[in-house]
C-alpha positions as CSV (number, residue, x, y, z in Angstrom):
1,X,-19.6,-59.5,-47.7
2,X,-16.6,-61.0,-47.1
3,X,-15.0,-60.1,-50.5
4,X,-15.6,-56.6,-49.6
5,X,-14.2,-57.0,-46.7
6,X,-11.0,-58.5,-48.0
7,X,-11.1,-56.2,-50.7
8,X,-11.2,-53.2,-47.9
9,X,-8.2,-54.5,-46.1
10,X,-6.6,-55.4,-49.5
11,X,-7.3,-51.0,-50.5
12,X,-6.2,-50.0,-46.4
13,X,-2.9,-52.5,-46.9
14,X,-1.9,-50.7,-50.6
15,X,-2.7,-47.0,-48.8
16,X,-0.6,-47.6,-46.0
17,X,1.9,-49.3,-48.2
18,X,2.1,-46.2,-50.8
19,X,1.8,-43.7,-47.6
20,X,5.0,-45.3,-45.9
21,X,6.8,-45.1,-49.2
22,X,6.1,-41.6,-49.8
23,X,7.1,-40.9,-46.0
24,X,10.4,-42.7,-47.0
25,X,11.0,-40.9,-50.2
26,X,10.4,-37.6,-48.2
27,X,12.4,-38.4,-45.5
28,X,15.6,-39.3,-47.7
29,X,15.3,-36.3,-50.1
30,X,15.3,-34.2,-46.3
31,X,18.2,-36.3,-45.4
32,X,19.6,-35.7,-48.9
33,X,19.3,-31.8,-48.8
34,X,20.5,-31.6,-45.1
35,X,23.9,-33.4,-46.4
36,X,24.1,-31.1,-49.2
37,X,24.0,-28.3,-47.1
38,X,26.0,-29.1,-44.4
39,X,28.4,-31.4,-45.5
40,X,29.2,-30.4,-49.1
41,X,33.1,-30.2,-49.3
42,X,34.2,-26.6,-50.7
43,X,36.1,-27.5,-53.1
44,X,39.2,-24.9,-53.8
45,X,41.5,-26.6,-57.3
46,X,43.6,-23.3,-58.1
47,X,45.1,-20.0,-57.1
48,X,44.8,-17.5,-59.8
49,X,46.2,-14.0,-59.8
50,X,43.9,-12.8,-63.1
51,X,40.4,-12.8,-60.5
52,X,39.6,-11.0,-57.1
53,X,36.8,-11.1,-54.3
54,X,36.4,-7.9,-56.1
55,X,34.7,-9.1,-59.4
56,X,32.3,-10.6,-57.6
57,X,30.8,-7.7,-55.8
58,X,27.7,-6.6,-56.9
59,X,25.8,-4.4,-54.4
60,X,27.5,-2.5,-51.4
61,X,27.4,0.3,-49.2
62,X,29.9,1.8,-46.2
63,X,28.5,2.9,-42.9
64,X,30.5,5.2,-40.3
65,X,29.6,4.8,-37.2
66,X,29.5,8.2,-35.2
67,X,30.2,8.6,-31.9
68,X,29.7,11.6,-29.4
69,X,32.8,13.7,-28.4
70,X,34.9,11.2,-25.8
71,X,33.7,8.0,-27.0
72,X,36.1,6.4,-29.4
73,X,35.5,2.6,-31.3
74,X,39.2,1.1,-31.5
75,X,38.1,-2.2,-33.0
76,X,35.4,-3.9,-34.7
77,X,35.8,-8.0,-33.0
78,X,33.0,-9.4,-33.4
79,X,29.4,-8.0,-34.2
80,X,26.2,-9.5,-33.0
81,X,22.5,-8.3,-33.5
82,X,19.8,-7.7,-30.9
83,X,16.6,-7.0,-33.3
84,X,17.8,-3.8,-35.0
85,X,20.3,-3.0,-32.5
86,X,24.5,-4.0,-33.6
87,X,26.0,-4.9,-30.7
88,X,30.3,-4.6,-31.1
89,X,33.0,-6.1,-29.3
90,X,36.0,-4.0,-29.0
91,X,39.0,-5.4,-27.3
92,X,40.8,-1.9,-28.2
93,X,39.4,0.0,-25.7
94,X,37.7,-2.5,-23.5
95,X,34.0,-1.4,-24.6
96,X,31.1,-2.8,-25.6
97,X,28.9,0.5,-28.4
98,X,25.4,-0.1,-29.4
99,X,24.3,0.9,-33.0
100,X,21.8,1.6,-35.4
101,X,22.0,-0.1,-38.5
102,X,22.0,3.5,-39.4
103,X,25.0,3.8,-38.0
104,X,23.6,6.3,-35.3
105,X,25.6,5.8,-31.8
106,X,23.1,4.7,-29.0
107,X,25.2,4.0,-26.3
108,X,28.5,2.5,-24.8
109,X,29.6,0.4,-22.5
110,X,32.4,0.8,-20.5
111,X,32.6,0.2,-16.9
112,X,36.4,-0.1,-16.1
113,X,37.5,-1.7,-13.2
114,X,37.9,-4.7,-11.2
115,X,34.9,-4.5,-8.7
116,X,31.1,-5.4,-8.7
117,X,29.5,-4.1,-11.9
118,X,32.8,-3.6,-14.1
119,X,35.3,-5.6,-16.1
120,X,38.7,-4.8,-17.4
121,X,39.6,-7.2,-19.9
122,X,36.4,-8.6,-22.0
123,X,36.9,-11.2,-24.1
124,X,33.8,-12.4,-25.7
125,X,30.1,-11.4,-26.3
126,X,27.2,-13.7,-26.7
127,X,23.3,-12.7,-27.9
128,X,19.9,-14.2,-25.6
129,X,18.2,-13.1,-28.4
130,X,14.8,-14.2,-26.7
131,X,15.2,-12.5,-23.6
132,X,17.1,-9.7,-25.5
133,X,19.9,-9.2,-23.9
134,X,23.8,-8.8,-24.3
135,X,26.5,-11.5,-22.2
136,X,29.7,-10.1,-21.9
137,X,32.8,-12.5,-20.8
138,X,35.3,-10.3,-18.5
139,X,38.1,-12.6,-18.5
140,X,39.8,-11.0,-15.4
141,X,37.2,-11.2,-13.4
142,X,36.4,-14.7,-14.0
143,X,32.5,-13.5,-14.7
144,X,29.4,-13.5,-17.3
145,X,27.7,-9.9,-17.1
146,X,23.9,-9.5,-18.3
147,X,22.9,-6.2,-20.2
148,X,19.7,-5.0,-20.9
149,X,19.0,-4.2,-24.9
150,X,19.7,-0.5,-24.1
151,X,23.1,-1.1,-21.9
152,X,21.7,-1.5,-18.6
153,X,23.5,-4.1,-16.1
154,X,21.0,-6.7,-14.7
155,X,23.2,-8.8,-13.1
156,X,26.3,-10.6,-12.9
157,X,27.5,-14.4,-13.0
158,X,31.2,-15.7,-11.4
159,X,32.3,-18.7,-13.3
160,X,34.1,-21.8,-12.1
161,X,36.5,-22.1,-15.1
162,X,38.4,-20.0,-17.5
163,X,37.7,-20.3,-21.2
164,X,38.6,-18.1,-24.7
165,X,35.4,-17.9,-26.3
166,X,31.2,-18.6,-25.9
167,X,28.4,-18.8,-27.0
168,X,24.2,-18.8,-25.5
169,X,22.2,-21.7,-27.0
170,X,18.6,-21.6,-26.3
171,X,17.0,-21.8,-24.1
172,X,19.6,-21.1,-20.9
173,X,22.3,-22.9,-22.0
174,X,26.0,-22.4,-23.1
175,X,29.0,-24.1,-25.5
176,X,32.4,-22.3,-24.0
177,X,35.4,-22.9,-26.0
178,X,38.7,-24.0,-24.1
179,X,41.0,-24.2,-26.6
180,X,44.1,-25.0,-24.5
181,X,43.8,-23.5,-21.3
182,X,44.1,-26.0,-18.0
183,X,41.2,-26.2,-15.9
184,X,41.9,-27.8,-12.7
185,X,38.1,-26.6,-12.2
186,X,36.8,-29.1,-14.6
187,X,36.6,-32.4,-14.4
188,X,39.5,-34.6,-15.2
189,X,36.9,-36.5,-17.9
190,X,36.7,-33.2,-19.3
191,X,40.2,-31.5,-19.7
192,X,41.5,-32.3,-22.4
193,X,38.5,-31.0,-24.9
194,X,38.1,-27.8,-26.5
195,X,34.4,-27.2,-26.5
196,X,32.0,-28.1,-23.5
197,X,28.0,-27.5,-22.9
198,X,27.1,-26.7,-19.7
199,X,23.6,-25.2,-18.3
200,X,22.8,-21.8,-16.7
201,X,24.5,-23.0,-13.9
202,X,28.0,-24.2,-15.6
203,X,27.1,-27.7,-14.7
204,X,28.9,-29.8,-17.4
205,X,26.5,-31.3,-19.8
206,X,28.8,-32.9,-22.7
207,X,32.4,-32.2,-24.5
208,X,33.8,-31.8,-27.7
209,X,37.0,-32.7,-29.4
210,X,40.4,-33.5,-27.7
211,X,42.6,-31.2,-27.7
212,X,46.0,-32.2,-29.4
213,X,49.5,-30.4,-29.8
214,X,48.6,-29.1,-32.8
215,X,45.6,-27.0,-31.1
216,X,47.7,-25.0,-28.6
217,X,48.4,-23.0,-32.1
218,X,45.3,-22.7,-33.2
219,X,44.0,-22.0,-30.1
220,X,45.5,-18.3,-30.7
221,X,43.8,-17.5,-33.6
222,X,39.8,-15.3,-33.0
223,X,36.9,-16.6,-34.1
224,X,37.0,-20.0,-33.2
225,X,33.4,-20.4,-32.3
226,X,30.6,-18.2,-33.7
227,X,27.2,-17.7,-34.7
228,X,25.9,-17.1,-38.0
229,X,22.3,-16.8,-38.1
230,X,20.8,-19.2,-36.4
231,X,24.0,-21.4,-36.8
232,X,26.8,-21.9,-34.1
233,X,29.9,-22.7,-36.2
234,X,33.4,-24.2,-34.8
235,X,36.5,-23.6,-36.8
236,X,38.4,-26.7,-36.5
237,X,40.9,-24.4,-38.7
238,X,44.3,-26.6,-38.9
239,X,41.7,-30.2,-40.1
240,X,40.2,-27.7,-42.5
241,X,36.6,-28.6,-41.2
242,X,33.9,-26.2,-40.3
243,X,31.1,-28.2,-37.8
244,X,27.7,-26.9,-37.0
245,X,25.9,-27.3,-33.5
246,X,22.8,-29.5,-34.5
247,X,21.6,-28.8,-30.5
248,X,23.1,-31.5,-29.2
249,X,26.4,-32.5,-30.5
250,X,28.5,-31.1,-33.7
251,X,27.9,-32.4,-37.1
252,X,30.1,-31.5,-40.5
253,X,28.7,-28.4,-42.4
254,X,31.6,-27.8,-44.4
255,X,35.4,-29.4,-45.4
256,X,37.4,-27.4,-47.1
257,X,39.4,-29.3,-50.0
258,X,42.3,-27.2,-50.6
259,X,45.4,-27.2,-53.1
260,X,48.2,-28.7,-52.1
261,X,49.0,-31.6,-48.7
262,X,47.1,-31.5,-45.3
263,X,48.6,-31.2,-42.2
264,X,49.2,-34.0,-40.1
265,X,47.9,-32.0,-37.4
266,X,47.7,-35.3,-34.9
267,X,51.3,-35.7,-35.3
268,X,52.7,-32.4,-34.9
269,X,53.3,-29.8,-32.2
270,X,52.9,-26.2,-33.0
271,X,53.6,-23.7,-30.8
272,X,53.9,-20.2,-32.5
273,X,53.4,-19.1,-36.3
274,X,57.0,-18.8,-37.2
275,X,56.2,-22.6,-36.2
276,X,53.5,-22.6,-38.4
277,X,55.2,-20.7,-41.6
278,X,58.7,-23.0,-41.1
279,X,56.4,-25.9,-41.8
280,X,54.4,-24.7,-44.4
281,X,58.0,-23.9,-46.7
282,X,59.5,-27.0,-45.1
283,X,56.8,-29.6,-46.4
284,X,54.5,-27.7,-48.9
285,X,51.4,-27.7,-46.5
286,X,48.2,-26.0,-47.2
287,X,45.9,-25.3,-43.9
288,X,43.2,-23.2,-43.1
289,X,44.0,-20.6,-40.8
290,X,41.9,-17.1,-40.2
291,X,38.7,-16.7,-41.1
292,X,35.8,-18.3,-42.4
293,X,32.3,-17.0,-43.1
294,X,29.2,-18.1,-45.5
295,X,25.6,-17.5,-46.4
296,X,23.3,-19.2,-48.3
297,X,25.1,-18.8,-52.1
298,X,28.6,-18.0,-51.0
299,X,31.8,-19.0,-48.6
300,X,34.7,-16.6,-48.1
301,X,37.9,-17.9,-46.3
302,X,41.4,-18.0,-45.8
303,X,43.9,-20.3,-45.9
304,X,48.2,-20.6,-46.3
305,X,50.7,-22.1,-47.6
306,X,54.1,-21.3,-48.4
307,X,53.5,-18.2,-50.3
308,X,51.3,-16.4,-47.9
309,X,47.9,-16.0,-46.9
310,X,45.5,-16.7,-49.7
311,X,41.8,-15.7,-49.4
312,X,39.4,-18.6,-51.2
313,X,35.6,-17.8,-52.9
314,X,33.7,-20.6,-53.1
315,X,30.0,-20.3,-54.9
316,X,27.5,-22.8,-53.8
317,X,25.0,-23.0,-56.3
318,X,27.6,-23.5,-59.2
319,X,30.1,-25.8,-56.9
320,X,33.3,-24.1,-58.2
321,X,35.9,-21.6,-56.2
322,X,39.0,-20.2,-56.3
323,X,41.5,-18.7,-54.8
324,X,44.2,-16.0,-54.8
325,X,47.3,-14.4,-52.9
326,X,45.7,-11.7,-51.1
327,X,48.9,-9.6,-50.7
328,X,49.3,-9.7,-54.6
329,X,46.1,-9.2,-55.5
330,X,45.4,-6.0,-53.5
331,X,48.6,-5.0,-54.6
332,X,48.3,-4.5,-58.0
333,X,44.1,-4.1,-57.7
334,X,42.9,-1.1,-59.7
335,X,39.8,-0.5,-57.7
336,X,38.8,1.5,-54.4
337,X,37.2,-1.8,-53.7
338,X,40.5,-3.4,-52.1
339,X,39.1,-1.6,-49.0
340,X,36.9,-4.5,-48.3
341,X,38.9,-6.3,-45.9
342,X,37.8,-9.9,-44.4
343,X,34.3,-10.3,-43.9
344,X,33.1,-10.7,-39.7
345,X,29.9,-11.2,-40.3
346,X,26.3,-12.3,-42.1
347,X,23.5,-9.8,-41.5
348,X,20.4,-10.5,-43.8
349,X,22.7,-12.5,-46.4
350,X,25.2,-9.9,-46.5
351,X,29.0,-10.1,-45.9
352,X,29.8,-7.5,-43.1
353,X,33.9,-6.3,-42.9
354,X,35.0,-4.0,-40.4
355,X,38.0,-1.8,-42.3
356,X,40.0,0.4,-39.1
357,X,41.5,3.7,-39.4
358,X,45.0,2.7,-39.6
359,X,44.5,-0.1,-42.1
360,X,41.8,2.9,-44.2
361,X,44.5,5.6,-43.8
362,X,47.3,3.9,-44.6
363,X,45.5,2.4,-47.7
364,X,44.7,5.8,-49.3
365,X,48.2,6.8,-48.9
366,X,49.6,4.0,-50.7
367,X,47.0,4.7,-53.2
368,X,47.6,8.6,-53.7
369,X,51.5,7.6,-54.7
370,X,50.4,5.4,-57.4
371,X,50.8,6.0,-60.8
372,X,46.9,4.7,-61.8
373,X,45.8,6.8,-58.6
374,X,43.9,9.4,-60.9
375,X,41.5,6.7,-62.1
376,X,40.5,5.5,-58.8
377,X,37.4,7.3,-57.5
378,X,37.9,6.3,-53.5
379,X,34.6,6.6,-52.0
380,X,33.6,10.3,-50.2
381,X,33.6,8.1,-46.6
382,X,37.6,7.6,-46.6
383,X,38.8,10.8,-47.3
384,X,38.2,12.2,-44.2
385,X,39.6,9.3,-42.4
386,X,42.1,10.1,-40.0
387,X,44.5,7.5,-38.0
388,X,42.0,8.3,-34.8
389,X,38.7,8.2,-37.0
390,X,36.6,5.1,-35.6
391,X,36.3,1.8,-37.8
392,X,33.9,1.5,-40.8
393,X,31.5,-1.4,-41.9
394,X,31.0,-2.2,-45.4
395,X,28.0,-4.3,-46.5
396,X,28.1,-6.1,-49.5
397,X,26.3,-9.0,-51.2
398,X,28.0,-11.2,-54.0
399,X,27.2,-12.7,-57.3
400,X,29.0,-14.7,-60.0
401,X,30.8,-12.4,-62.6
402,X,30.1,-15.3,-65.9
């Protein structure tokens, strides 16, 4: 009996032993893949002028968005999604338009003014995606507004401290980007950082990153913080890093490894971006600056350097990008294609770029006094485009050309 005993415990003592080491091999292939994903440096070796973002578009479509008579879209900011709804900042004409992904016009918001129930300079949109409803930052007014899915105000929120851009985190609280500004209504402990967590009630739950001289630059530039999926992303866009909001602080998802030196952006003060180009020619920087978006196979963003603005492609699964001068490129480009300007969005693993009248109109003009203008077929939805026409999106989805 007591051999089978011993031999029972010997059995339990192996199973626990091999279950534990299974756990453990489990847990550091999760740990593994979770690096991979979100702290893989992108790694961008060389500009070329012989390749495009274009050669890498495999499926695509355009989508104008209507608009009754009266109701103009000046800009495409920022785009959000509330179920099948698209939800669009314009800065232009100080409006927020709901969409079909159609493209179908369902209604606009505009409530100009300085009093209860309107804004007059709105900054910033967020998404409560679970209670479905749209936050809009007037920045004059010092106040979060609530809308209904369908455009409908439900209430309204003062704020105890100014800020540049925001974003809702489940459930009821928010990460408000600083950038630069002075808040003598925040705590001296928190002043001096860019990004700060606070509950429904703007009680201060934890900050993020000091600000530094280099950051009153950078603090200009859109698209700071932004969600992408279920991701909220912050541009740290003169270190070159892009972190990702694990739900309760900021971890790495990506570094960008670009040609040429780093900016010692602890060192420096920048203060405008004839600042910013003097020291690019001056000292042979490279820094990301602009935009940056990805999905699950691709990253598209820019960067500069001396030369210009360059606009990197970076795929995944193969761990090789490139880069080229964006200017040059759509230059000389061949195809109608170059009217895919920088991508604003991810909507079902598809790059979403807002292209405006001017830059569409202006575009096909250039194009008509060219001498391979013939041999261009420019799609039937830009040649109707006027300087007043409202913006169009283009969808696309990419794929490696080898």
């Amino acid at each position: 009996m007591k051999i089978i005993v011993n031999g029972f415990y010997t059995f339990l003592f192996s199973y626990k032993c091999k279950c534990i080491l299974l756990q453990s091999l489990l847990l550091c292939c999760f740990i593994s893949c979770q690096k991979d994903k979100n702290e893989a440096p992108l790694h961008i070796t060389k500009c070329t002028d012989q390749q495009s973002i274009y050669a890498y578009i495999r499926d695509y479509h355009y989508l104008s968005l209507s608009t009754p008579l009266g109701i103009q879209v000046g800009e495409v900011n920022k785009i959000g999604w509330l179920a099948d709804t698209m939800v669009i900042l314009d800065k232009l004409t100080t409006a927020i338009h709901l969409f079909s992904n159609h493209g179908e016009w369902i209604h606009t918001i505009q409530l100009l003014g300085e009093g209860p129930g309107e804004f007059s300079r709105l900054l910033d949109i967020a998404i409560n995606s679970d209670a479905m409803q749209i936050i809009a930052y007037d920045y004059a007014g010092s106040k979060l507004m609530y809308f209904s899915s369908t455009g409908v105000l439900l209430k309204e929120q003062r704020l105890p401290f100014a800020f540049l851009e925001f974003e809702y985190v489940a459930p009821n609280r928010f990460i408000f980007y600083t950038g630069s500004l002075i808040n003598s209504a925040i705590p001296a402990i928190f002043q001096k950082q860019q990004l700060i967590t606070t509950d429904s009630a703007f009680q201060i739950l934890d900050a993020f990153f000091s600000v530094r001289p280099a950051d009153f630059f950078s603090a200009n530039d859109a698209n700071v913080l932004f969600r992408q999926g279920d991701d909220i992303l912050f541009a740290k866009k003169l270190d070159n890093i892009i972190y990702r909001f694990d739900g309760k602080t900021w971890v790495k998802h990506h570094e960008l490894n670009l040609p040429g030196k780093s900016i010692p952006v602890d060192e420096l003060k920048i203060n405008s971006f004839e600042d910013f180009n003097a020291l690019l020619k001056k000292n042979d920087y490279t820094a990301f600056y602009g935009s940056f978006i990805d999905n699950q196979d691709f990253a598209l963003f820019t960067f500069y350097d001396a030369n210009g603005p360059y606009f990197a492609i970076y795929d995944k699964k193969k761990q090789q990008g490139f880069c080229y001068n964006r200017v040059e490129a759509d230059l000389n480009n061949q195809d109608a294609f170059m009217l895919v300007d920088y991508p604003i969005a991810v909507y079902q693993n598809k790059f979403v770029a807002a292209l405006d009248s001017d830059y569409i109109y202006h575009t096909i003009q250039a194009l008509k006094h060219q001498p391979q203008a013939l041999e261009l077929t420019i799609p039937e939805v830009f040649t109707s485009a006027t300087l007043s026409s409202n913006p169009i999106l283009v969808f696309f989805t990419l794929a490696n050309p080898e």
